[in-house]
N, C-alpha and C positions, 0 to 999 in steps of 0.2 A: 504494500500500500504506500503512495508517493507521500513526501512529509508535508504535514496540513499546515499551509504557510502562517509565519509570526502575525498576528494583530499589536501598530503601532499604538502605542499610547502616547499624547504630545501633549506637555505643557504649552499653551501659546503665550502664556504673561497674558497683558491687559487687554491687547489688539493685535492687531496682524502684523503693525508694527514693530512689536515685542516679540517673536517668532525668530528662534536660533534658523540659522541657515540651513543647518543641518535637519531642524525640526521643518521648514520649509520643501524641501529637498523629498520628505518620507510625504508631505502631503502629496507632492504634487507626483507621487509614484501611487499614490492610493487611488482606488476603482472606486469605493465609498467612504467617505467618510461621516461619524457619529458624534452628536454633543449638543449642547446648548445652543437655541435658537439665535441669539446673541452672536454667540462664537463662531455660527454657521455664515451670517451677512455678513460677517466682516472678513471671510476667508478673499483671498485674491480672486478673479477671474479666472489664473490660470491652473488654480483646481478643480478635481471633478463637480459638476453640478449635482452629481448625486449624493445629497447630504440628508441626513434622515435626525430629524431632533427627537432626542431623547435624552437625560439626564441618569435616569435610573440604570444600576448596573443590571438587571434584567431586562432591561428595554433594549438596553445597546446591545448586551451579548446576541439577542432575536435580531438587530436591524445588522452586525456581523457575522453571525457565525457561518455562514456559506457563503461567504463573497470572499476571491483572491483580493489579498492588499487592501485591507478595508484599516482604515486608522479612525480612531478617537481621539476628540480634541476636550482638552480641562483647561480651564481659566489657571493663570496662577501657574506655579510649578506643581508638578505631576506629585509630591513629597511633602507639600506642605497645605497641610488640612485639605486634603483632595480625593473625591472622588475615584480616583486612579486604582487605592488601595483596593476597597471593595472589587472592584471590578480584577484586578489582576487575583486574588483570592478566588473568584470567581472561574477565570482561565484556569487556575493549577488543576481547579477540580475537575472542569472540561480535557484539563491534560491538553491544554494550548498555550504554545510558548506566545509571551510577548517582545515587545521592543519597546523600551521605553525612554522616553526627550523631554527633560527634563525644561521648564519656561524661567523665566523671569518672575519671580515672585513681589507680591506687592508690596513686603519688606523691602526687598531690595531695593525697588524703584523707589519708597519713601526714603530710605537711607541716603542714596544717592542724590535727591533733590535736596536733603538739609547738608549734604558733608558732613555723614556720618557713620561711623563702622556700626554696626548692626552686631556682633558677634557675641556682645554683651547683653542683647536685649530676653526680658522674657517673653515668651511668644505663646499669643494666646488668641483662639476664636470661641467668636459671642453671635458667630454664626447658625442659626438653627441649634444651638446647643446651652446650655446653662453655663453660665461664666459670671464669676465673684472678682469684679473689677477694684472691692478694695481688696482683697486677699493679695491680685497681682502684684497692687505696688508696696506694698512691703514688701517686698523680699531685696530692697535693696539696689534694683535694677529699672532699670526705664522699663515699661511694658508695651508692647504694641499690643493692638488688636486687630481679629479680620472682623468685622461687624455687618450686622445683616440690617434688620429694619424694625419696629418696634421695639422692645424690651433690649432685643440685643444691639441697636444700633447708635454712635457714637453720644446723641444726645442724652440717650437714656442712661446709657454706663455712666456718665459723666452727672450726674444726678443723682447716682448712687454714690458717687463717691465728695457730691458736695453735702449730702444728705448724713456723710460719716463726719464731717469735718474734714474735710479735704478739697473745698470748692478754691481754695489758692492755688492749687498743686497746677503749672504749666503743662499746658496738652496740645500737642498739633493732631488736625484732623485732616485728611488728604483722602477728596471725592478725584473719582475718575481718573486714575492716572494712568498717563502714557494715550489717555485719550481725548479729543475734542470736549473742552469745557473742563478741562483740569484745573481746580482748584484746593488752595493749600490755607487752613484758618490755623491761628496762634495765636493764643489765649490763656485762660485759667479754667478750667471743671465748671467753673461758677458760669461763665460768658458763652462757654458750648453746650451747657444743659439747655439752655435758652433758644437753642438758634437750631434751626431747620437743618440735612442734611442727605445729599438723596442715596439710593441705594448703594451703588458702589462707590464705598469709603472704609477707610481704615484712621485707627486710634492710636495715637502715642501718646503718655499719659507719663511723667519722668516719674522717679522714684519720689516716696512719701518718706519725710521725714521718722528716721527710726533710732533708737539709741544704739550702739554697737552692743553686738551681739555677747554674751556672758554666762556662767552658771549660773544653774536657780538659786533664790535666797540671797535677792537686793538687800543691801542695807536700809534699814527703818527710814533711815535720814533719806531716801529717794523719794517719799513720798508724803503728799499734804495731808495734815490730817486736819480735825476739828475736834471739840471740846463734844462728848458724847458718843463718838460716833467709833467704832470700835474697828481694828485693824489687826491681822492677822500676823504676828510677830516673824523674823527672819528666820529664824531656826524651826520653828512649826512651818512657814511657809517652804521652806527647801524641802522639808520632809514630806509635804503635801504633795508638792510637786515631783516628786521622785516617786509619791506612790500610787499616783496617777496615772504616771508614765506616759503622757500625750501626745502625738506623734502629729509630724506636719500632714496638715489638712484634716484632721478631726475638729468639729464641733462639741463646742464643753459648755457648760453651765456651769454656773456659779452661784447660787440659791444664798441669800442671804448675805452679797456683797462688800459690805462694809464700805470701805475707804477706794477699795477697790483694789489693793496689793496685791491678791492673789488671780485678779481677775487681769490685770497687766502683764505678769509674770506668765498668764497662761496664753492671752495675745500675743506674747513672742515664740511659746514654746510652739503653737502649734499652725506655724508658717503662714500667718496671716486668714486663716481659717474663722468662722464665727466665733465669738467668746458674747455666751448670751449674760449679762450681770443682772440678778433681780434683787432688787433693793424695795424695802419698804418706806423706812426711811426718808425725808423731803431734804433733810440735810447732807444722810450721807449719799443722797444721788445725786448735789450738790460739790460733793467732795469727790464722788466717783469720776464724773465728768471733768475735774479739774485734771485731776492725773490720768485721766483718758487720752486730754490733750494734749496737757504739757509733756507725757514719756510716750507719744506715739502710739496710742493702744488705739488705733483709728479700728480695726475689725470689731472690738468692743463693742454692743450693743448692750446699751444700758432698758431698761425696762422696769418702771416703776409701779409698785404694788405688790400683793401679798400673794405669796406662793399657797396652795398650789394654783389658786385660780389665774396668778399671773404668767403661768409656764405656759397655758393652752396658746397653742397657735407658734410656737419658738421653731425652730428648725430641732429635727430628732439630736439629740445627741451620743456624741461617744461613751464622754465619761463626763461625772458632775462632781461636784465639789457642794457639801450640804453647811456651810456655816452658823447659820442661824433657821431654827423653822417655827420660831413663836409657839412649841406645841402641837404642834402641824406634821411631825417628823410623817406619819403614817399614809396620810393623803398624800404628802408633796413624792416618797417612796412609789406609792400606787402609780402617780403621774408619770414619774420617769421611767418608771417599767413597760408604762402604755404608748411610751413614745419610743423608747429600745430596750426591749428585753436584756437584752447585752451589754447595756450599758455599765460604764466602771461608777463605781460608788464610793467617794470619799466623803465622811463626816468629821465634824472635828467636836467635840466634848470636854466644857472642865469639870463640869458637877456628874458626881458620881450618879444623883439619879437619870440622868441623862445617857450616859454611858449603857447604864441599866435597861434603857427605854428603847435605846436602840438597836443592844442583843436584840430584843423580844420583837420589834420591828424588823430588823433584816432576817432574822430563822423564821417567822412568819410567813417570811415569800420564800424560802428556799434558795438563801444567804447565808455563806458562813462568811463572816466578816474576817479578817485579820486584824488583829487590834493593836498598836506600838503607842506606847507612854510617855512624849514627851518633856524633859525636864530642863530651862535652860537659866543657868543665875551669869549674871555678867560684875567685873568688877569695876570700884568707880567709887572715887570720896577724894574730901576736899585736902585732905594729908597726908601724910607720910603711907597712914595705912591705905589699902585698897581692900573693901571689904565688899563680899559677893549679894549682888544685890539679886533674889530669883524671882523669876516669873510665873505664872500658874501654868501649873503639872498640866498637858494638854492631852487628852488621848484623840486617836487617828484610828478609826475603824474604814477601811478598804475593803468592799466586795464586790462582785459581780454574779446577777443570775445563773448567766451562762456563760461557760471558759470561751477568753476570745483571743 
């Protein structure tokens, strides 16, 4: 049986303009080619007329798979958030080789109209897909985006992230490039949430200001406090945070907030991911907010009111942190099981009947807690002696439903 010819795959970049020569060269060897309506008018003259629009990798592999020399064309580079994959996944399983031409990508073209290397950025689509535009900018790098049209499209990210505290942050927006009506806006978050922008456009968004990255258990002195309002000490907080164990990209909760130390601490740990803070509190949501903004906790979402009726509607969580529950331990417990079973469960305790209450509440659901005893005295006086001054004994109960 004669060998059943390669199917090209071609990035074109933006337009036909954008089109490696090479990529050029395999169209105009093609008998048909497949892709976006778009893609298809703007091909030359001197390729075939028979172009068959279709987007979907089922649709194309039906408008090629019996035709010699049949190529498909993808916007953008063939690698980068494209189409291309599915469909070549698709081939192996048909047991048809491809060939693949790689385009011009609409990073690169942004790159190259500001004079700037690209190799640093983080790269992200908000195209048909869910994308957490303040998550991106923390991580210390400029973020691009490939953006689509409502929720995902430049205005909207950018509203998200003035809506964190971040409406200063400098962002270029760059509709249409490399094609007729190319235009380039430069601004703040705040001036492009505002402004119109039409489909084909991409997001630059520079990095959000962050403190240099560190081990858990900040010093006390990092953060504001107020008269009342209670804050989770450095040595219970490093130990919180170690038995947590939070990994970048989980959603945590923070039930009972304070000051908001541990809810900061957990905004760095887990890569700019959601950190939901519920506070009851009027003052210390007042004080949460403060160190939310001055140490960078821009993912922080502060939420104020009482647990558990203030958790409904939070995004599910990974692991929670339970500091305070007014009495409440049993309800706010049922809540976070309802939203993930699997969720990691750290409380923190200084009254023994608390302690007490909270056995009897996690073995209830089919928790065995892990429980470690916090004790920390620091020294400090006005002479000669230096005499330990201690803190209250703090117990740490950790479980989880189910091992994850």
């Amino acid at each position: 049986m004669p060998d059943r010819p390669r199917i090209a795959l071609i990035g074109m970049g933006a337009s036909a303009a954008t089109l490696t020569a090479e990529a050029l060269e395999a169209l105009r060897r093609a008998r048909r080619v497949a892709g976006a309506r778009r893609l298809l008018e703007a091909l030359p003259p001197d390729v075939t007329r028979d172009r068959v629009p279709a987007v979907r990798a089922g649709e194309i592999w039906q408008a090629v798979r019996d035709v010699d020399r049949a190529a498909v064309l993808y916007s953008g580079d063939t690698g980068f958030y494209s189409g291309a994959a599915e469909l070549l996944e698709l081939l192996r399983g048909q047991e048809r080789e491809a060939e693949v031409f790689p385009g011009l990508s609409s990073v690169q073209m942004l790159a190259a109209r500001l004079g700037r290397p690209w190799q640093d950025w983080k790269l992200v689509s908000a195209h048909g897909r869910a994308c957490d535009p303040v998550a991106a900018v923390c991580g210390g790098q400029p973020a691009f985006f490939l953006t689509g049209t409502g929720e995902g499209g430049p205005a909207a990210l950018c509203r998200q992230l003035t809506a964190a505290g971040l409406g200063g942050l400098p962002v270029t927006v760059a509709e249409a490039l490399a094609m007729d009506g190319e235009r380039l806006f430069a601004g703040t978050a705040a001036q492009a949430a505002g402004r119109g922008f039409g489909p084909l456009a991409v997001l630059l968004a520079e990095p959000a200001f962050r403190l240099p990255a560190r081990t858990p258990g900040w010093p006390d002195g990092t953060f504001v406090r107020a008269e009342g309002v209670p804050m989770t000490k450095q040595a219970v907080r490093a130990q919180v945070l170690a038995q947590l164990a939070v990994r970048p990209g989980e959603t945590v909760w923070d039930v009972g907030a304070g000051t908001g130390s541990v809810s900061v601490e957990l905004a760095y740990a887990n890569g700019g991911a959601p950190v939901c803070a519920v506070e009851c509190l009027p003052a210390a949501c007042a004080v949460l907010e403060e160190n939310r903004r001055r140490l960078g906790g821009w993912n922080i979402r502060v939420t104020a009111g009482t647990a558990p009726e203030a958790l409904q509607g939070l995004p599910a969580p990974d692991a929670v942190l339970i500091g305070g529950t007014r009495g409440r331990l049993e309800p706010i417990l049922d809540a976070i099981l309802a939203a993930n079973p699997a969720a990691r469960v750290c409380l923190t305790a200084i009254a023994l009947e608390t302690l007490a209450a909270a056995l009897a509440a996690f073995g209830a659901r089919g928790m065995e807690p892990e429980v470690t005893q916090i004790a920390a005295a620091h020294a400090g006086g006005p002479g000669r002696l230096h005499l330990l001054r201690a803190e209250n004994p703090v117990f740490i109960l950790t479980a989880a439903k189910e091992k994850v």
